[in-house]
N, C-alpha and C positions, 0 to 999 in steps of 0.2 A: 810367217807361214812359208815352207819351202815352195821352189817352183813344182818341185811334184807332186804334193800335196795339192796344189791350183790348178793341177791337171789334171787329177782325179772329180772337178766339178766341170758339171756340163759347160757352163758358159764359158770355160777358158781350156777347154781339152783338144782344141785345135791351134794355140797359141804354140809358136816357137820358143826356144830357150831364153831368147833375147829377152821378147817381150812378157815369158813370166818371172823372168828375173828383175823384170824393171815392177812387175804388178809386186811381187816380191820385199820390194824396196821398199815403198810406198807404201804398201798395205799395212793394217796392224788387223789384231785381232781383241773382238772387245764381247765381252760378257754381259749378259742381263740377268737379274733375281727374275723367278716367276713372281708375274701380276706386274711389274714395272713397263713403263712404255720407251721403247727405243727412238719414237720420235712423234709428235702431233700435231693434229692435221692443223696447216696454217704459218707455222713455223717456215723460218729459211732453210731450204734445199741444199743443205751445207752436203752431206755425206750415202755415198752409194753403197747398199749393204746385202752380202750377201749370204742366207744361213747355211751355218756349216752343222750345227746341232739343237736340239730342242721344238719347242710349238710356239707358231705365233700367229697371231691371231690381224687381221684386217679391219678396219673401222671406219664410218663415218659421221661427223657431229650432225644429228635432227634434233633441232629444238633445243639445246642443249644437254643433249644424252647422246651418248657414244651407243652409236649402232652397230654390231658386229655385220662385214659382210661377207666375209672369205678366214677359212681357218687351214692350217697347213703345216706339218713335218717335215716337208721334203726338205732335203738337201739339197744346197747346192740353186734353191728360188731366191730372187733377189726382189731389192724392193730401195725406194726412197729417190734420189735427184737420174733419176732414169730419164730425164730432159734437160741436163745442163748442157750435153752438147751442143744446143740450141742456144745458149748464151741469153743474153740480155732480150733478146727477141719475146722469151715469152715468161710469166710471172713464174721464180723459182722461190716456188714453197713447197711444200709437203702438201697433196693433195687429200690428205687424208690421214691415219695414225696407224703406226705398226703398235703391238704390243705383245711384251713376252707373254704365254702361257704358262709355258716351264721354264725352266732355266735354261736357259739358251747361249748359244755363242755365234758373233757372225766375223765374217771377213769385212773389212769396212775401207773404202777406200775416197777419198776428200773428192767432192763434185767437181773440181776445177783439175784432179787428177786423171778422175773417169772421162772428163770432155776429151781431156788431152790425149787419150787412148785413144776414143772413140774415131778424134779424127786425124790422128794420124797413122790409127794400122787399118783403118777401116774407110782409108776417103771415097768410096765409089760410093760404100752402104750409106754413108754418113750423106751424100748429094741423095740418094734416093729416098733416107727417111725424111731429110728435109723436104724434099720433093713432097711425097706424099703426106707429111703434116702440113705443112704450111697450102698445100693445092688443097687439101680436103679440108680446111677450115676456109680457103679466100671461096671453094665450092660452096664447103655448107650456107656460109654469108651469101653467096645470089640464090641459090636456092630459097633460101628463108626469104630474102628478098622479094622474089617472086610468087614462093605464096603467100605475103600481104601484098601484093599487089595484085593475086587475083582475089582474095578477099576485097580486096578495095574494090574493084570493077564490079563483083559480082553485089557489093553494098550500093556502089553508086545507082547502078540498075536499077536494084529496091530505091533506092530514094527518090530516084527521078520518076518513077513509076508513084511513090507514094504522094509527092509535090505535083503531079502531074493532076491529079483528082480535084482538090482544094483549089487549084491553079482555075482548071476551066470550069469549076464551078464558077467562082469568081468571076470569074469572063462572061458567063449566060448569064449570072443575077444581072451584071451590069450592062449587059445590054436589054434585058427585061427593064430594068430599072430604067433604063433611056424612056422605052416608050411610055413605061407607066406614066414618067413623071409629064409627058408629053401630050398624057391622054388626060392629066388632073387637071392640067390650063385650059385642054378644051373643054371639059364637062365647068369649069369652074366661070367661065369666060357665059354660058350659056347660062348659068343661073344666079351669076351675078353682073347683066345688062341693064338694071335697072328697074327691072320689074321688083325684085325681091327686093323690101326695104331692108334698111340696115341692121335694125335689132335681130329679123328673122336668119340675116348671112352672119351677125355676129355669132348667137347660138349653134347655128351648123360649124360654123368655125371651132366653137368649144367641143361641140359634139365630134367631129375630127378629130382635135386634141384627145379626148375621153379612146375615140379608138383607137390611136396609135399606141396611146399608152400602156391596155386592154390587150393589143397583138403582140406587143411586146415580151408579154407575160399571159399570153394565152395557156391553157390547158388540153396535155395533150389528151387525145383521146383514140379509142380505139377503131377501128374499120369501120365496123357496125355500127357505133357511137356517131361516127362521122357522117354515112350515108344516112341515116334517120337523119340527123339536125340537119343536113343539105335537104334533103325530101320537104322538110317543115318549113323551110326556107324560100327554096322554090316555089309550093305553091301561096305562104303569104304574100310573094314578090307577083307571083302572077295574076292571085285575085286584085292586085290595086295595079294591073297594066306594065308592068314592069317588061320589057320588052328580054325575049332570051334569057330568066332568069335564073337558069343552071351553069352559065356564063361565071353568074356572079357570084351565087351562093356558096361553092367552094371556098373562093377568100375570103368571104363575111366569116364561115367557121370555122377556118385555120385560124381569122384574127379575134376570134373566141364570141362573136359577136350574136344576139339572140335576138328573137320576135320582139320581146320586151321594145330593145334598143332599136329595131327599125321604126315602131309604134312611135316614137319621140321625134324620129325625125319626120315620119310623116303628119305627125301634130307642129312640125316647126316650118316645114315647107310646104304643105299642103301637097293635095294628087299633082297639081298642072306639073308641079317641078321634083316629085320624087324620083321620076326614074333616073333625071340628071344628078341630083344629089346623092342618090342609093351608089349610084357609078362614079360619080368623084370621092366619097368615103370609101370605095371600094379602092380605088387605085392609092387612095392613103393606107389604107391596111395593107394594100398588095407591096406599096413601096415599102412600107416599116420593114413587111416578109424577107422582102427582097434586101433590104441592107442587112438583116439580121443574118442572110446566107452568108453574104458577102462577110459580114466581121467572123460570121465561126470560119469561111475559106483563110482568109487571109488569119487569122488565129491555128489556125492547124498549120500554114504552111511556117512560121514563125515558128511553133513547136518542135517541127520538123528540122529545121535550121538549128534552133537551140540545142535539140540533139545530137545531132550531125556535131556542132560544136565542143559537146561534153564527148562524145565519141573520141573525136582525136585528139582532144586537149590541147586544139593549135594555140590557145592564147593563157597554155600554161606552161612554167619550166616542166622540164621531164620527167622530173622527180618532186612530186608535191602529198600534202594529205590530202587524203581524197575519201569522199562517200560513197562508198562500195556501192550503197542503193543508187547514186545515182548511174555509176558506173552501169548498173544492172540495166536500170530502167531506159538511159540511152541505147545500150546494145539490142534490147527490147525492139523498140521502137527501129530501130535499121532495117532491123532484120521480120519488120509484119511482115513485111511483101515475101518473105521465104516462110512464113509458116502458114499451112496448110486449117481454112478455116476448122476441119475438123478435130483440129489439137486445142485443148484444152490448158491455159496457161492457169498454175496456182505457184501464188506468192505467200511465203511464209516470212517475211523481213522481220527482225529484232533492231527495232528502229533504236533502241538504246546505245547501241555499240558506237565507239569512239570514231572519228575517219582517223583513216593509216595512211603510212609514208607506205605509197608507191608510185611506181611508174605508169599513171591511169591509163596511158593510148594501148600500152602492150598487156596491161589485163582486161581492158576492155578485146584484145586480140584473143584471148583466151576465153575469156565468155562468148565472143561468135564463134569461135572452134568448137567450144563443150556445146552450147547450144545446137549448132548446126548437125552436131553428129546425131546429137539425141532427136532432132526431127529427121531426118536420116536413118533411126532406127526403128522409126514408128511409123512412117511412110503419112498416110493422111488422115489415119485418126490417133485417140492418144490423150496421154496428161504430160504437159512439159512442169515438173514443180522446181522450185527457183528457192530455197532457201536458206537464211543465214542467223551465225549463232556465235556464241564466243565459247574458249572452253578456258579451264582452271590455268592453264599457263601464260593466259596472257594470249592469245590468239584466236584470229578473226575467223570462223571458216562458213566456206559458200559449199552449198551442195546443189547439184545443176543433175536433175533424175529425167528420168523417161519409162515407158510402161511397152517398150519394142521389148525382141527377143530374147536380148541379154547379152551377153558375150561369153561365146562358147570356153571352158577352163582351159581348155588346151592352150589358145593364144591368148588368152588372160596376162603371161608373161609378158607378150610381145610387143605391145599397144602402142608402149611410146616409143619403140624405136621407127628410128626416122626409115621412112619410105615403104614402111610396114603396112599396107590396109587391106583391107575386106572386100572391098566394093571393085566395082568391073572396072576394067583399061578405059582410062578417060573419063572417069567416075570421081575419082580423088587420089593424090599424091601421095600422103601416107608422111603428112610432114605435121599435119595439124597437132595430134597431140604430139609429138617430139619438139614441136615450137613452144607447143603449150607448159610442156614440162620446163625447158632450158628458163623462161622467162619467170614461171613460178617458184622453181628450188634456185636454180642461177643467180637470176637478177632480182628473188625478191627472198632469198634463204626461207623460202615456204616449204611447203609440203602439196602433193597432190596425188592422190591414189584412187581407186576405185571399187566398189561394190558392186556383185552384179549376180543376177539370178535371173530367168525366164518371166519380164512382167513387172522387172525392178532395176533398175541400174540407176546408180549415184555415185558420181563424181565430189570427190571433195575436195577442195582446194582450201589450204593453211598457210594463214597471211599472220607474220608477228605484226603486235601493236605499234611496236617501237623500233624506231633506228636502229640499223644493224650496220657493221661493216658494210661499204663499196667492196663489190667482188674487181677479182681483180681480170687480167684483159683475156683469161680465158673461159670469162661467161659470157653472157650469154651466149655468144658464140663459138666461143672456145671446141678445139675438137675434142676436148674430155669431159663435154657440156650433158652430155645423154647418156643416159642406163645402159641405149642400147649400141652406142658407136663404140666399134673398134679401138677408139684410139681412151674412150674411158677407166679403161685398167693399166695406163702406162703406170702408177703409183702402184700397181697391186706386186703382192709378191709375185713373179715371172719364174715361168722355168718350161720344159718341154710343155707341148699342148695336153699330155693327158694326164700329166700332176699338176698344172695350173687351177687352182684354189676358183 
């Protein structure tokens, strides 16, 4: 191709003679059949190409189907190792697939020729595009940084807050439990001095046994239910002298205890010593109560830790199979203390499905995103629904809905570009879903889109079953990692701003 022919295309019509006679040299010129591919996504970053005639069309591999995403005639738009001046710094493949339409012809000039243009008639641009690639990717990484770490902060919160409950439970059983068990020696010390022979303190002893056992497995019962059997209680306690016994009657009926049962041991201790025996059985039921608090406290707070645990997957490689449901159900659980009692949680789970290779800590990062918006959108009442399914290709998907506004069609496009949001100054970042998407299609070649009408919106996220290619170092945080960054179309055909495809 002559130099003046090279001149007549935008991207070299400010070049000197020099340097289009050296593009000149170099360059050839190479033809496509229509429906043929000039290059596909994944491939080495071998050659820089620019169309001189014909349609071609733009692509990206979902699922494995080539998705058309830009189509284009123009002359003189370029496309393919449009980052080799960057050299070994960053992964050179082909980010995606050119493909003829028509019969087409381009100008095609070898990656390691275009660097060498680049930076030598262009060394000031060439310091500023570096500049601005490589600062707006070491950017985007502390950004993303930072919001999981105010994820983290605002999770740890909820935890410490949900640990905090369980916690001082636990604390009041066991110091109730101190005095109870301090009040059984004394009631126990007073009716067994001597007076009560031994066969009468053996049977109270069995009769003890009987209630602990009895409280253990008591039945609950309703408000109403409870005040009658305390009324019936009190006053059998108080026709046979029982001193204060609305004191007592409450623990008798928590530890499911009836007229029946006090009638047995008033046949086994007689009146002199009831009131002391009624109150040392009591403090054996009260103490069962009380350690039964204490194991469900110290049993929640253990769940609470277990979660916490599957949450960040500290004591897993990074990359393992993993149970979506569990992944769900710890995120769940983080995040009670952020959802608002009036939302209503429904779980749809297809407990059948396989566990899938992924990265659990960062989709469990994506389930508190999609979560957190969706109560976010419903404010304090609501249905949060959570579930999941497989479809005909081999893949996993989660759908994470809410019954708020919807999201308006106009910025429907716009959702996952990073810094994008809705919500007031100091409200939210606007990184959540742009995190969410780079770690979903990025890091895990899924899919993640949304649905959304007034009273309906679902998120769905599409997870493959099986091993796929390691992306390479420009995911997840790559700056061609998002739909919506600037630096996403360096692969695409390029040419002036308002014939760009």
């Amino acid at each position: 191709m002559t130099p003046q022919e090279l001149r007549g295309l935008f991207l070299f019509e400010k070049l000197d003679e020099k340097q289009l006679g050296w593009l000149s040299e170099r360059g050839r010129l190479e033809q496509r059949t229509a429906g043929s591919f000039v290059y596909r996504e994944g491939e080495p970053a071998t050659c820089f190409y620019v169309l001189l005639s014909g349609t071609v069309a733009l692509s990206r591999e979902m699922h494995g189907d080539d998705v058309e995403t830009s189509r284009t005639e123009q002359r003189g738009v370029y496309a393919g190792s449009t980052q080799a001046y960057l050299g070994d710094r960053v992964d050179q493949t082909y980010k995606n697939s050119l493909r003829a339409i028509s019969d087409s012809e381009f100008f095609v000039l070898a990656a390691d020729e275009f660097a060498t243009a680049v930076r030598t008639w262009f060394p000031m641009a060439l310091h500023l595009l570096e500049g601005l690639f490589f600062g707006y990717r070491a950017a985007n990484s502390l950004v993303n940084e930072r919001e999981r770490l105010l994820a983290l902060g605002s999770l740890s919160a909820g935890l410490t807050h949900e640990l905090n409950n369980p916690a001082a439970a636990a604390v009041r059983a066991t110091e109730a439990l101190r005095d109870r068990v301090a009040g059984m020696r004394h009631k126990l010390a007073l009716i067994a001095d001597g007076r009560l022979d031994g066969s009468r303190l053996h049977q109270l002893v069995e009769l003890q046994d009987t209630a602990v056992k009895q409280a253990a497995s008591a039945p609950s019962l309703s408000a109403l239910e409870t005040s009658d059997a305390e009324d019936v209680l009190s006053d059998w306690l108080d026709e046979r002298g029982v001193v204060n016994p609305w004191d007592i009657a409450p623990t008798l009926v928590a530890g499911g205890v009836g007229v029946p049962w006090l009638e047995t041991v008033a046949d086994t201790v007689g009146d002199t010593y009831l009131d002391s025996a009624v109150r040392w059985l009591a403090y054996a039921i009260d103490t069962e109560l009380l350690m039964g608090e204490i194991d469900d406290a110290v049993t929640r707070v253990s769940d609470l830790v277990g979660a916490a645990k599957k949450y960040s997957q500290l004591d897993r490689a990074p990359q393992q199979t993993v149970d979506v449901h569990e992944l769900l159900e710890a995120t769940l659980t983080m995040l009670r203390a952020k959802i608002p009692t009036g939302i209503r949680i429904v779980k749809d789970y297809d407990r059948t499905l396989p566990e899938v290779p992924a990265y659990g800590a960062e989709l469990n990062q994506v389930w508190t995103n999609l979560i957190d918006n969706a109560v976010d959108a419903m404010g304090t009442t609501g249905t949060l629904s959570i579930r999941t399914w497989g479809d005909d290709n081999n893949h996993l998907l989660v759908g994470i809905g809410d019954t708020g506004t919807g999201i308006a069609p106009e910025i429907r496009p716009r959702i996952f570009e990073p810094f994008f949001t809705t919500k007031g100054v100091g409200e939210g970042t606007g990184l959540g879903l742009d995190i969410s998407y780079r770690i979903v299609v990025n890091k895990h070649h899924g899919d993640i889109r949304v649905e959304s009408r007034p009273g309906d919106t679902q998120f769905i996220v599409c997870l493959p079953m099986t091993q796929e290619e390691e992306p390479g170092p420009e995911g997840p945080e790559g700056a061609d990692a998002s739909p919506g960054s600037s630096a996403a179309q360096d692969n695409a055909p390029t040419g002036p701003r308002p014939g760009t495809p």
